[in-house]
C-alpha positions, 0 to 999 in steps of 0.5 A: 288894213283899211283906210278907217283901221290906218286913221284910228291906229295914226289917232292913238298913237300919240295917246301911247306915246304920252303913255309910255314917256314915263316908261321911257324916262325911268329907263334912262335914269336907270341907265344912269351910273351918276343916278344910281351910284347917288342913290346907293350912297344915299341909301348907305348913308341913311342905313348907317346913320339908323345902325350906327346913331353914335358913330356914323352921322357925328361931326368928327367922323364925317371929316373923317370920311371928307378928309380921307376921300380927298386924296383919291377924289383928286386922283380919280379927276386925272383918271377918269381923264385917260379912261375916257381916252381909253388908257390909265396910270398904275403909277399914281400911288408911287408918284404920289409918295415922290411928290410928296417926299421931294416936297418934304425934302425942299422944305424940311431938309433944304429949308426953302419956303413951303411955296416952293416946296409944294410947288416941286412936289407938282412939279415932279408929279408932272414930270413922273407923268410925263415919262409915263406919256412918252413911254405910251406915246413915243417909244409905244409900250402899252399902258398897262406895261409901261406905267406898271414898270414906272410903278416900281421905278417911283417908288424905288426913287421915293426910297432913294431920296429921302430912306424911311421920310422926313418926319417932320417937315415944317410948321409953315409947310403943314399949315397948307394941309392943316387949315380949315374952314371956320364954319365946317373944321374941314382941313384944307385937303377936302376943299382942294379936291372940291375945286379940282372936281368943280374945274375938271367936270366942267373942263371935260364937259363943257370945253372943246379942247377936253371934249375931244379924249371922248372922240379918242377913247370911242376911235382913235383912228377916226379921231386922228383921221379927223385932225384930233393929235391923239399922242399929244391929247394921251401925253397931256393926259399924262401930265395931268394926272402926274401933276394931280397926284403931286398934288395929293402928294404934297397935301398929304405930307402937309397934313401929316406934316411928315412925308412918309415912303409908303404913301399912296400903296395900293391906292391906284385899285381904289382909284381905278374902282371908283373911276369904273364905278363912276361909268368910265368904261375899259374901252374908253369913250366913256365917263364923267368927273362926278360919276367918279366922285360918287364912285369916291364917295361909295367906296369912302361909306363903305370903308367907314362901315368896315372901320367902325365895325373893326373890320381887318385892313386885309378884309377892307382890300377884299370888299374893295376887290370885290367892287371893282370886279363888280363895276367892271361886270357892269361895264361888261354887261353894258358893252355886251347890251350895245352889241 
């Protein structure tokens, strides 16, 4: 190649690359889960509201899907926490039910102020979390084996306390759950989980101390051999997600104003569904709080379409099995791309 050839190729090469900078843009954004997950639920959202003009974009219906989402959007905060470390929780449906029945028991049976009722129902979420911790971190069973075996345990001492619930608690107690703002009528439960998302996204991704479960979830071997104390980021992990599902827990009860045993069943699929959706990845390392939101948020459009065609309950468990072999086939695909 000559001189002259090696000077015009150097002078057209900023050229091409001017061209292909939006090439290239459009293909991160396409990499994008939290991108493309925004625009599904957008494109659901406007197919719905052009289907279904009397029943979808109406104001009750849109605190509906708002308000049912709550529980599962603070549930995927803690989640998507230990996915990025590279574990998760089964236990958070029964943990959940403990919570909110201890909460109900203090304030509905003992007669103690709802303050302290919903301050024990967090606390023995936090609790429940961390036995799951010290199972995973000190005795070392695996995660799946350990918090699948505290799933029966919860639930059977949900059963244990309080038999069929407690129905009805107090009036003070469900006002926590009951409240809502002036301007939108949302209760309280939604706005709850709005703050626990705005303060958890910003904790994983802007502070050192949260940043470091990417470094476990991606190795936690050269995590540990960089001075980063991988049991204690898990156990604390643990306790967070415990602590988020008393939360929810204790929310709901107060809603409801009762605080029924079967509360939280089956909730941990569409936890862990929506946590994979929203890009946290089986290996770990991977992940943000509003990737799962919007994993939240998709789940919640597509349940609500079901509901108001008059899909069966089993039929609605279907589609919502059918997205998390989906999200997880994703993940697949991205993992087998890198390798």
């Amino acid at each position: 190649m000559s001189v002259a050839q090696i000077s015009r190729n150097e002078a057209q090469a900023p050229v091409e690359q001017r061209e292909a900078l939006p090439l290239r843009i459009v293909r991160r954004l396409a990499n994008s889960r939290e991108l493309t997950l925004f625009v599904l639920v957008v494109a659901l959202a406007l197919a719905m509201t052009i289907v279904y003009p009397h029943n979808f974009p109406t104001g009750p219906n849109m605190r509906a899907v708002l308000l049912n989402l709550a529980p599962v959007g603070i549930l995927v905060c803690g989640m998507m926490l230990l996915m990025i470390a590279g574990t998760f929780d089964l236990s958070v449906g029964s943990t959940l039910a403990l919570s909110g029945v201890w909460a109900g028991v203090v304030s509905g049976w003992w007669g103690w102020p709802a303050e302290a009722a919903l301050l024990i129902g967090v606390v023995v979420g936090a609790v429940a979390g961390l036995i799951n911790g010290l199972i995973v971190t000190r005795i070392g069973i695996n995660a799946l084996i350990a918090t699948l075996g505290t799933l029966t345990i919860y639930r059977s001492l949900t059963y244990v306390t309080a038999g069929t619930g407690v129905t009805p608690i107090s009036d003070s107690f469900a006002e926590y759950g009951r409240a809502a703002d002036p301007v939108l009528r949302i209760q309280s439960p939604f706005w709850a989980m709005l703050v626990l998302v705005l303060i958890g996204g910003w904790l994983i991704a802007r502070t050192r101390f949260f940043r470091q479960f990417y470094f476990v979830g991606g190795n936690p071997r050269a995590a540990q051999l960089s001075g980063i104390r991988v049991d204690r980021l898990i156990l604390i992990g643990f306790v967070i997600m415990g602590a988020l599902a008393g939360i929810a827990g204790v929310l709901g009860a107060a809603r409801l104003n009762s605080a029924v045993v079967n509360a939280g069943v089956g909730i941990e699929l569409k936890v862990i569904t929506a946590t994979v959706l929203g890009g946290a990845s089986l290996k770990g390392g991977e992940g943000t709080v509003l990737g799962g939101i919007l994993g939240v948020l998709f789940i919640a459009l597509i349940e609500n379409a079901m509901i108001i065609n008059a899909v069966g309950v089993f039929w609605q468990g279907l589609v919502v099995g059918l997205v998390l072999l989906f999200a997880v086939s994703l993940d697949r695909f991205k993992t087998a791309g890198r390798a």
